[in-house]
N, CA, C and O atoms as a CHARMM CRD file, in Angstrom:
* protein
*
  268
    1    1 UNK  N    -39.70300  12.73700  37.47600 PROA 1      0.00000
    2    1 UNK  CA   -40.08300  11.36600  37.19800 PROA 1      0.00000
    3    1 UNK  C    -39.48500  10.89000  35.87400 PROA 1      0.00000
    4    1 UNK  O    -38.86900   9.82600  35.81500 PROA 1      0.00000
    5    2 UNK  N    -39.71000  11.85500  34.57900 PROA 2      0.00000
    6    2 UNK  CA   -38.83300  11.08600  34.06800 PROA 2      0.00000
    7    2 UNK  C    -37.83600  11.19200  33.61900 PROA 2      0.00000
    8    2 UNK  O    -37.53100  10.58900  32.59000 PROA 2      0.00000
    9    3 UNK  N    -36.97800  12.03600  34.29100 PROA 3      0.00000
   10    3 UNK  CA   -35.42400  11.91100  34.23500 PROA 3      0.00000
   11    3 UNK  C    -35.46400  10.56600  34.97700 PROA 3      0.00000
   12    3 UNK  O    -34.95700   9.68500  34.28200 PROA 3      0.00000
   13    4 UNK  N    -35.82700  10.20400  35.95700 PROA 4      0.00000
   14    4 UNK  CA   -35.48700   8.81000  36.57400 PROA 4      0.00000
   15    4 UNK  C    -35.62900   7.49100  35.24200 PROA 4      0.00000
   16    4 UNK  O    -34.86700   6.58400  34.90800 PROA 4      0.00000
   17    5 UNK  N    -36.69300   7.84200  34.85000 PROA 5      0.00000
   18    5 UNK  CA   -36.69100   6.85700  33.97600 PROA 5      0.00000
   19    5 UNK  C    -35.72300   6.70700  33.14900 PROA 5      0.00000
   20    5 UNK  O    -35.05700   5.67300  33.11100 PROA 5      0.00000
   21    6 UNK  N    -35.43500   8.15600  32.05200 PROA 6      0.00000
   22    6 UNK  CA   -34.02700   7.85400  31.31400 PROA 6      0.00000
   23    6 UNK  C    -33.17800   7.48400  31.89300 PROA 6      0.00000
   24    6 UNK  O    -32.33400   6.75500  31.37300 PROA 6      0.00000
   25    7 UNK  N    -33.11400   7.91900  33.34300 PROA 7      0.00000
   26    7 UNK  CA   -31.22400   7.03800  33.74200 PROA 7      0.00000
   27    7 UNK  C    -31.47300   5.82900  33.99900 PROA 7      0.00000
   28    7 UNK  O    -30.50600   5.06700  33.97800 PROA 7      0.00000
   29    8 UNK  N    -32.80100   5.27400  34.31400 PROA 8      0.00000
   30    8 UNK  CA   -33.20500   3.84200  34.11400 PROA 8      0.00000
   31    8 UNK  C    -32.78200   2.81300  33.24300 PROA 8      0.00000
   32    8 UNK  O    -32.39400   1.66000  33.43200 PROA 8      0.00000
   33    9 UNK  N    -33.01400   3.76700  31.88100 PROA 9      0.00000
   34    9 UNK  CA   -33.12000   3.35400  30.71800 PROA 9      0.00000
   35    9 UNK  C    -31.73300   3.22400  29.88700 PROA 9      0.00000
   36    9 UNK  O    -31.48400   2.22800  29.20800 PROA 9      0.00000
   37   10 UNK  N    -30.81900   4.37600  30.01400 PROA 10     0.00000
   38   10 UNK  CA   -29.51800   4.50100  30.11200 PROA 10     0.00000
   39   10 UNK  C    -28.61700   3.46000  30.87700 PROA 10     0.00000
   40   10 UNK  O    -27.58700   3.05400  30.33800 PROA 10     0.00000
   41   11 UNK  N    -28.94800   3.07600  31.97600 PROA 11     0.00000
   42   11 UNK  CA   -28.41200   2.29800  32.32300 PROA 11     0.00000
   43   11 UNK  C    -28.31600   0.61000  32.07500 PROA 11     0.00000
   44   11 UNK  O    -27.48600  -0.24400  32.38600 PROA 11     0.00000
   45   12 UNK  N    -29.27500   0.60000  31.53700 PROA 12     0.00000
   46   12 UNK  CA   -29.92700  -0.95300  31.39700 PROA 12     0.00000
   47   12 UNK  C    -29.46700  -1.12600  29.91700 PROA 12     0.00000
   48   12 UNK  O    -29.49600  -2.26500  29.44900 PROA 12     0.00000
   49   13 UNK  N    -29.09000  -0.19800  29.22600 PROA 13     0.00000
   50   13 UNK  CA   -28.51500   0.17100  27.80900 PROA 13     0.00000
   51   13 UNK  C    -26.75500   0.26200  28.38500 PROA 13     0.00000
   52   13 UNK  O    -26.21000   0.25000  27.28100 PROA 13     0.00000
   53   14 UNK  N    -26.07800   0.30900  28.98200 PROA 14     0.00000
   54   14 UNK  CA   -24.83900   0.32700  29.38500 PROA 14     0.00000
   55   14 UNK  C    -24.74700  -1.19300  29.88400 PROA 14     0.00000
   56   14 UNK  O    -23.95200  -1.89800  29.26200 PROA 14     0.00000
   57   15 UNK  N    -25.38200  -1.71400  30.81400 PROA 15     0.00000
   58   15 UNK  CA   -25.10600  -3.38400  31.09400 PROA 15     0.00000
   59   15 UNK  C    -25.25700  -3.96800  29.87600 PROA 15     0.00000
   60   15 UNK  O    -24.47300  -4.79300  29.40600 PROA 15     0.00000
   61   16 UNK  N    -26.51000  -3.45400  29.21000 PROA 16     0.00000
   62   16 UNK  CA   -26.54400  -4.51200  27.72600 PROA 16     0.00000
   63   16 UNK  C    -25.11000  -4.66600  26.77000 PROA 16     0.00000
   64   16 UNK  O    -24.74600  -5.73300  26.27600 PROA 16     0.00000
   65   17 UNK  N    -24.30200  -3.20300  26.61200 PROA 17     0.00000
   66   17 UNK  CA   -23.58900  -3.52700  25.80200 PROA 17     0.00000
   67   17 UNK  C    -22.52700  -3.88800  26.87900 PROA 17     0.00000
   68   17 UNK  O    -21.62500  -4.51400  26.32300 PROA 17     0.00000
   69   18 UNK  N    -22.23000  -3.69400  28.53200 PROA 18     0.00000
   70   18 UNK  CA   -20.86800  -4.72400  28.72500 PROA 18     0.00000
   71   18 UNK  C    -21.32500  -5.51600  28.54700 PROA 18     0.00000
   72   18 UNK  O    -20.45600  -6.25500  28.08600 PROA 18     0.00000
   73   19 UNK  N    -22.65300  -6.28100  28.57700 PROA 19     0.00000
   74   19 UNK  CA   -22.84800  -7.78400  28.73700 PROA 19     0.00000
   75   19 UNK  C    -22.21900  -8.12400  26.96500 PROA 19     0.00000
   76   19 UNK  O    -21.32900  -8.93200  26.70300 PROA 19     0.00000
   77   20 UNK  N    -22.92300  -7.31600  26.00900 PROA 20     0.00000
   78   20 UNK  CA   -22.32900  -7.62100  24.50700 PROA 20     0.00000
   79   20 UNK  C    -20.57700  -7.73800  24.30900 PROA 20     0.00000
   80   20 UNK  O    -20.04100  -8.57700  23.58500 PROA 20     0.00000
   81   21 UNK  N    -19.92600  -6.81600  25.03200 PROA 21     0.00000
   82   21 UNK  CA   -18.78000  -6.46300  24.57000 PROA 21     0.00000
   83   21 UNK  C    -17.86900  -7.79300  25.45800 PROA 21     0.00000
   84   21 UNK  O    -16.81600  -8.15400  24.93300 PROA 21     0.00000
   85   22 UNK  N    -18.23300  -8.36400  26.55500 PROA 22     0.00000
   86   22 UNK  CA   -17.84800  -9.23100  27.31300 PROA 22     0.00000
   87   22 UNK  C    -18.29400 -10.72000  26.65400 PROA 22     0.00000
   88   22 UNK  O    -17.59800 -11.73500  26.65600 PROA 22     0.00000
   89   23 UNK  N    -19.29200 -10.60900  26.23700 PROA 23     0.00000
   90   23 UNK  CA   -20.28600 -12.06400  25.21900 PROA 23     0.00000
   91   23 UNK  C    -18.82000 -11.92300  24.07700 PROA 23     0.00000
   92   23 UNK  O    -18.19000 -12.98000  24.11400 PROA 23     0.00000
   93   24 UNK  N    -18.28800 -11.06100  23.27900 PROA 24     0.00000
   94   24 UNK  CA   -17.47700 -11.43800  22.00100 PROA 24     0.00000
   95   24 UNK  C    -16.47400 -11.63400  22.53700 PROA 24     0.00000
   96   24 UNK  O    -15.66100 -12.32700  21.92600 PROA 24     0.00000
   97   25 UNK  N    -16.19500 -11.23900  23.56700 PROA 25     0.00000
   98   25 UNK  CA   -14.59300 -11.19300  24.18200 PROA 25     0.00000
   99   25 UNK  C    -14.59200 -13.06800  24.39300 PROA 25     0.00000
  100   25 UNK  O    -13.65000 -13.63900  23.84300 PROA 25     0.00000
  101   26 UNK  N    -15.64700 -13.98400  25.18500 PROA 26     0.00000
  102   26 UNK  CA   -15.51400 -14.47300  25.38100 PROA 26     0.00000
  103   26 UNK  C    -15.59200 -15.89300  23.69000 PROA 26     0.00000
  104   26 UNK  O    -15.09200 -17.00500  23.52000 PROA 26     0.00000
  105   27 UNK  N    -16.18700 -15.29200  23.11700 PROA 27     0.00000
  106   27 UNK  CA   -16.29800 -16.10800  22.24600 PROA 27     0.00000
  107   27 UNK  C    -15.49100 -15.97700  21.09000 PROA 27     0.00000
  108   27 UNK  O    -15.53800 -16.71400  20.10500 PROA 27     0.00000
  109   28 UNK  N    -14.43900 -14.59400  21.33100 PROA 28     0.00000
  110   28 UNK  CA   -13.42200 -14.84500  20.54700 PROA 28     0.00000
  111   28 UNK  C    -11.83100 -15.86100  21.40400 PROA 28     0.00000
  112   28 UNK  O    -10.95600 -16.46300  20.78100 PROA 28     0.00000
  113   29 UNK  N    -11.95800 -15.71800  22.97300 PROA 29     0.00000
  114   29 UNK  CA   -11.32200 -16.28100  23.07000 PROA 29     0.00000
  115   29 UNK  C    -11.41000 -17.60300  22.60700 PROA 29     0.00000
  116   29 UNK  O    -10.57800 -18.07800  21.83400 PROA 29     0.00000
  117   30 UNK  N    -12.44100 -18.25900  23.07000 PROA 30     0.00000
  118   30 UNK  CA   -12.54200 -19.72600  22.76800 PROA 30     0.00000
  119   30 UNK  C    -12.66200 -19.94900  20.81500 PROA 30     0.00000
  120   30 UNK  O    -12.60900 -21.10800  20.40400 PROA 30     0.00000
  121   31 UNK  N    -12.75400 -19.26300  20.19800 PROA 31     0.00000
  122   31 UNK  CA   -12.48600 -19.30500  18.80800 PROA 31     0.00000
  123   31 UNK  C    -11.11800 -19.26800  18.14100 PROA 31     0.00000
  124   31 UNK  O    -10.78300 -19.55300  16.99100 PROA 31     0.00000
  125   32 UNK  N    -10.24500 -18.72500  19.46200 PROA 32     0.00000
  126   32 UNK  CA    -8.81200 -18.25600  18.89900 PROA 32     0.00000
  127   32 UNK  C     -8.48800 -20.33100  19.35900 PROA 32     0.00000
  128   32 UNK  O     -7.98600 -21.12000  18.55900 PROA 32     0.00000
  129   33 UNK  N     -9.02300 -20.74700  20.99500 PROA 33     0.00000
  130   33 UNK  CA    -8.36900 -21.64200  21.53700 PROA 33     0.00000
  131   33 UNK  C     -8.69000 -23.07400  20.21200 PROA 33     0.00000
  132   33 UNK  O     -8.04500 -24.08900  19.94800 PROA 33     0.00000
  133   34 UNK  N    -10.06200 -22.46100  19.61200 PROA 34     0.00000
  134   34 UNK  CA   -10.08100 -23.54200  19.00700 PROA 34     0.00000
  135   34 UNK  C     -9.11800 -23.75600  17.69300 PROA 34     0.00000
  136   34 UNK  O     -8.78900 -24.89500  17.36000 PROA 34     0.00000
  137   35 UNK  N     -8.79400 -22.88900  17.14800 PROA 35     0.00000
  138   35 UNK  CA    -7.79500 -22.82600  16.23500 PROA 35     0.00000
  139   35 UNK  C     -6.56700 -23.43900  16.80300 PROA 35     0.00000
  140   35 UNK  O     -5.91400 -24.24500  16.14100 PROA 35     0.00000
  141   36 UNK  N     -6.24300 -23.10200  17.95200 PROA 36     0.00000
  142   36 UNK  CA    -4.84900 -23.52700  18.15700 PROA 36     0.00000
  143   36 UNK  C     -4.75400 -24.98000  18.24000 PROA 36     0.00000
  144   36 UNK  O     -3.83400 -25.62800  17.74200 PROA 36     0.00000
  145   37 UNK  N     -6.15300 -25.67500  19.16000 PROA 37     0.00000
  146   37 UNK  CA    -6.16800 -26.78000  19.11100 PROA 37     0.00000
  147   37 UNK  C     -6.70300 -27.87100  18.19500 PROA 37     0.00000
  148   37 UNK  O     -6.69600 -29.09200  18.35200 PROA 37     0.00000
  149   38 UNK  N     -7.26100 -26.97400  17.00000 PROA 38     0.00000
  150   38 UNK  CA    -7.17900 -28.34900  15.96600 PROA 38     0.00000
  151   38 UNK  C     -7.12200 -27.48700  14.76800 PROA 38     0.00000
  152   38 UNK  O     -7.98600 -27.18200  13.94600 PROA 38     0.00000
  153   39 UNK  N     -5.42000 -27.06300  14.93200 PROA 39     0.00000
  154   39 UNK  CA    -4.36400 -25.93600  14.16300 PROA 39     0.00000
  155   39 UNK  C     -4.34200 -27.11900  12.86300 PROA 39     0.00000
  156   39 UNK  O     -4.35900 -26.52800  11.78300 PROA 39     0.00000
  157   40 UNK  N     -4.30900 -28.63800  12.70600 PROA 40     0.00000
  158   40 UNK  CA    -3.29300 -29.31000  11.61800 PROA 40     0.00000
  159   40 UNK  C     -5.06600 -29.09000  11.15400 PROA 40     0.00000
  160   40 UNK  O     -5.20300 -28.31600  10.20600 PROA 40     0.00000
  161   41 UNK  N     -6.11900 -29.56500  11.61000 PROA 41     0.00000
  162   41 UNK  CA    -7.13400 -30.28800  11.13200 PROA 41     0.00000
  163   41 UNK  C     -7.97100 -28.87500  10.05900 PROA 41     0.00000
  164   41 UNK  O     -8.56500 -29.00800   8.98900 PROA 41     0.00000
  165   42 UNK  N     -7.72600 -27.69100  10.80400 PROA 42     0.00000
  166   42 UNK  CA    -7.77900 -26.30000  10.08800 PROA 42     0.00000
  167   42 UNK  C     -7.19200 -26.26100   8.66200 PROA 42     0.00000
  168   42 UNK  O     -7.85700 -25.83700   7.71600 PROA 42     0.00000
  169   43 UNK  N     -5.82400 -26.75200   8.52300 PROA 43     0.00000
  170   43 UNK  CA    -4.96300 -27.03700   7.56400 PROA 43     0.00000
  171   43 UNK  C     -5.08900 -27.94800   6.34400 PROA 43     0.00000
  172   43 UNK  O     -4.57500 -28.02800   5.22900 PROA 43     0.00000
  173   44 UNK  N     -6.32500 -28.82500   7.31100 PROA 44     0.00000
  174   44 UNK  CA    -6.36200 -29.60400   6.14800 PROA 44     0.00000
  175   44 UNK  C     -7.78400 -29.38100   5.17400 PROA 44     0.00000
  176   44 UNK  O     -8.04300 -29.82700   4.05700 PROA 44     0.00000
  177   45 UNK  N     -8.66200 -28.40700   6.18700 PROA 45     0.00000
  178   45 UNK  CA    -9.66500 -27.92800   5.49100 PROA 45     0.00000
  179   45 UNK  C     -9.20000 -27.03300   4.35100 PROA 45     0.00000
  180   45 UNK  O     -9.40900 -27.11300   3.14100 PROA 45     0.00000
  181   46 UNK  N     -8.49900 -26.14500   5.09000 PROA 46     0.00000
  182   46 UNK  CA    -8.09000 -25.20000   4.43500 PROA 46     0.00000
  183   46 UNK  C     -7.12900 -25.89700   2.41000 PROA 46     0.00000
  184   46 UNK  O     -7.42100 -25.30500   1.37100 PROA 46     0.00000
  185   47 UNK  N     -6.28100 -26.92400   2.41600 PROA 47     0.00000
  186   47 UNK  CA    -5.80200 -27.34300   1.54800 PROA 47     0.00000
  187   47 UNK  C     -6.71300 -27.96700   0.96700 PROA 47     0.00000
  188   47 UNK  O     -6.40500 -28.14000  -0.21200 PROA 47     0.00000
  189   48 UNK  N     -8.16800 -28.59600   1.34900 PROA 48     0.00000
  190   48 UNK  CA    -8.63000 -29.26800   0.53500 PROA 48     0.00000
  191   48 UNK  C     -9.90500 -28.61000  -0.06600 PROA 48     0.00000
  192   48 UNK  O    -10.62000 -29.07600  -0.95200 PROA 48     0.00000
  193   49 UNK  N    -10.06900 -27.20600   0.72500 PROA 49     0.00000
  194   49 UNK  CA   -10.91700 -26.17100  -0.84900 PROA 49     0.00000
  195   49 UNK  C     -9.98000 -25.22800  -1.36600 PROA 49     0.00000
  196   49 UNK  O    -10.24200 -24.12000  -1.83300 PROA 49     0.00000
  197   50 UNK  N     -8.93400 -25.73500  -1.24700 PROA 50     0.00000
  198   50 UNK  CA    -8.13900 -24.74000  -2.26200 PROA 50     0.00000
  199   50 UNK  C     -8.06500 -24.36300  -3.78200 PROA 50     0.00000
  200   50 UNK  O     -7.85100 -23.35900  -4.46100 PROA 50     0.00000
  201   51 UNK  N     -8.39500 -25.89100  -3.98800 PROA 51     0.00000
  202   51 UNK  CA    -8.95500 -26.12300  -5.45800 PROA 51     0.00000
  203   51 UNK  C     -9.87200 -25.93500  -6.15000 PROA 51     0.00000
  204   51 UNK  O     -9.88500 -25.66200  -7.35000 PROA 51     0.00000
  205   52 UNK  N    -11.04800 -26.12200  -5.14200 PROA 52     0.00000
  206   52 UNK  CA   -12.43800 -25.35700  -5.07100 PROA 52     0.00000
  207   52 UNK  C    -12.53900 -24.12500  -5.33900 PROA 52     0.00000
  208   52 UNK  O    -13.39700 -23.72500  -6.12600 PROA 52     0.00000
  209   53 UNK  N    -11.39900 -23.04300  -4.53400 PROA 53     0.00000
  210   53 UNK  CA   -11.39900 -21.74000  -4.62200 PROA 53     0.00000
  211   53 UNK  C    -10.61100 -21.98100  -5.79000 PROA 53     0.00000
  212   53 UNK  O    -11.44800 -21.98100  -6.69300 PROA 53     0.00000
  213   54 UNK  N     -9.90500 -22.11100  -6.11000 PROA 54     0.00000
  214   54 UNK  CA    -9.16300 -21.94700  -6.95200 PROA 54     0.00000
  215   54 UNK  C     -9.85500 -21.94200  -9.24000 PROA 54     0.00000
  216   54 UNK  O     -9.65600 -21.31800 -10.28200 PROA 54     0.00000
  217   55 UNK  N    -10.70400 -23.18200  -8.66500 PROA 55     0.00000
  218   55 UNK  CA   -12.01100 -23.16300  -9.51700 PROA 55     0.00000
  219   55 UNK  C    -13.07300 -22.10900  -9.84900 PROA 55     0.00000
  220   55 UNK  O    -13.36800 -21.65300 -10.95400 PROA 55     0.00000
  221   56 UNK  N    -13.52400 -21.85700  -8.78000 PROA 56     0.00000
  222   56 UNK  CA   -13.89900 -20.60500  -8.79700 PROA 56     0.00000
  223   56 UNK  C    -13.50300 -19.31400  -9.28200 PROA 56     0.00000
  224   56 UNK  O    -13.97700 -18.56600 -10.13700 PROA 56     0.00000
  225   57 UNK  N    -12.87800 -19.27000  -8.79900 PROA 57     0.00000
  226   57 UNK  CA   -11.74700 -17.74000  -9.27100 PROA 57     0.00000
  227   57 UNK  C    -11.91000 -17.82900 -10.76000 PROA 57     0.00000
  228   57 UNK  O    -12.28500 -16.91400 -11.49200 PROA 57     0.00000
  229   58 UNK  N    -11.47800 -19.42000 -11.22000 PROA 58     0.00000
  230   58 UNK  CA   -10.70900 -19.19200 -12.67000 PROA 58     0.00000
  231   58 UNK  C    -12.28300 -19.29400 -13.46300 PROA 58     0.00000
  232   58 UNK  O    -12.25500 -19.05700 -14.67000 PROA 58     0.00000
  233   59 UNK  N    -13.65800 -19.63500 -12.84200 PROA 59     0.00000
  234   59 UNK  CA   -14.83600 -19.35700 -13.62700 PROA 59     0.00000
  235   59 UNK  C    -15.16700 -18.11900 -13.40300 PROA 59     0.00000
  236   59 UNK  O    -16.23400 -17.84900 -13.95400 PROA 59     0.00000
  237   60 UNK  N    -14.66200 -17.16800 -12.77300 PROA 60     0.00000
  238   60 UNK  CA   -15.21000 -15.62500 -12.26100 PROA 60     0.00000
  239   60 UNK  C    -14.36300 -14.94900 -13.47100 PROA 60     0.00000
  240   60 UNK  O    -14.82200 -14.05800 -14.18600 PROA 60     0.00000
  241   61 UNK  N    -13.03200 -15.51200 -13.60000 PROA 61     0.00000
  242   61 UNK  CA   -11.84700 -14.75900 -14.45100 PROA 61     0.00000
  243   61 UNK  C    -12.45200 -14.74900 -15.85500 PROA 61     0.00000
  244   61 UNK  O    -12.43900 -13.81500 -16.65800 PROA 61     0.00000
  245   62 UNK  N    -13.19100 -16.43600 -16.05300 PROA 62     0.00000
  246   62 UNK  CA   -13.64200 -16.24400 -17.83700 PROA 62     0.00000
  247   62 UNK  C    -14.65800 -15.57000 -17.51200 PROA 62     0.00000
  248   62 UNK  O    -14.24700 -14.40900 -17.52500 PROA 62     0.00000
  249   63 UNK  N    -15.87000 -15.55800 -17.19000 PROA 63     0.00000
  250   63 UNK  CA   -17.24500 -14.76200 -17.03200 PROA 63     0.00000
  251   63 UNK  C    -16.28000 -13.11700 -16.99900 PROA 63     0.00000
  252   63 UNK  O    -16.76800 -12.51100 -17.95300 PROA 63     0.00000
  253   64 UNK  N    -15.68700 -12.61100 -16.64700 PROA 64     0.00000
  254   64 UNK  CA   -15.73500 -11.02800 -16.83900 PROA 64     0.00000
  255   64 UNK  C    -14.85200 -11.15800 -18.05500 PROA 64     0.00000
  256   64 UNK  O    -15.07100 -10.30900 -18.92000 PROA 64     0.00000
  257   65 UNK  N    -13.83600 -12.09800 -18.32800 PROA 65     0.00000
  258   65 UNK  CA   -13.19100 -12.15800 -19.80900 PROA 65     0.00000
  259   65 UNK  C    -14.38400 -11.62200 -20.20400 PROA 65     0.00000
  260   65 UNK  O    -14.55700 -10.40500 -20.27000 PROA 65     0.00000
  261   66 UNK  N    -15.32200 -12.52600 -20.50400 PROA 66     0.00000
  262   66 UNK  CA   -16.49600 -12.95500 -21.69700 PROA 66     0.00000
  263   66 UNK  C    -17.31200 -11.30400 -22.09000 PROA 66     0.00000
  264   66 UNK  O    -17.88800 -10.90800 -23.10300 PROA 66     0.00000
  265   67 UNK  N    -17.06400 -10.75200 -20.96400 PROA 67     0.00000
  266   67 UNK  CA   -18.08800  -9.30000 -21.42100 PROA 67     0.00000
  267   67 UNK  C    -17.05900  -8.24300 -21.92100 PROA 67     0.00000
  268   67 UNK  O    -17.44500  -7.13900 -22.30500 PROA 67     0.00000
């Protein structure tokens, strides 16, 4: 009886992770499609915290100067 159960249990633990491993597959495809399709608008996020990061960095650079 309960060997039945572990392969019960085993098994329902094997669908869970194809269902997981099939869930990222699918949501990396559509993450890749979305990049491709709003590739300029990515670009422009990306250029307009550059400065932001770039700010950053250079307050991280004096704070470890400072010690």
């Amino acid at each position: 009886m309960t060997e039945e159960v572990k392969q019960q249990g085993d098994a329902k633990r094997v669908i869970s992770t194809i269902f997981k491993v099939i869930l990222g597959l699918v949501f990396l495809a559509f993450g890749v499609l979305a990049i491709i399709a709003w590739k300029q608008d990515l670009f422009t996020v990306i250029k307009g915290c550059l400065g932001l990061f770039l700010i950053l960095a250079g307050i991280i650079t004096l704070a470890i100067a400072k010690e």
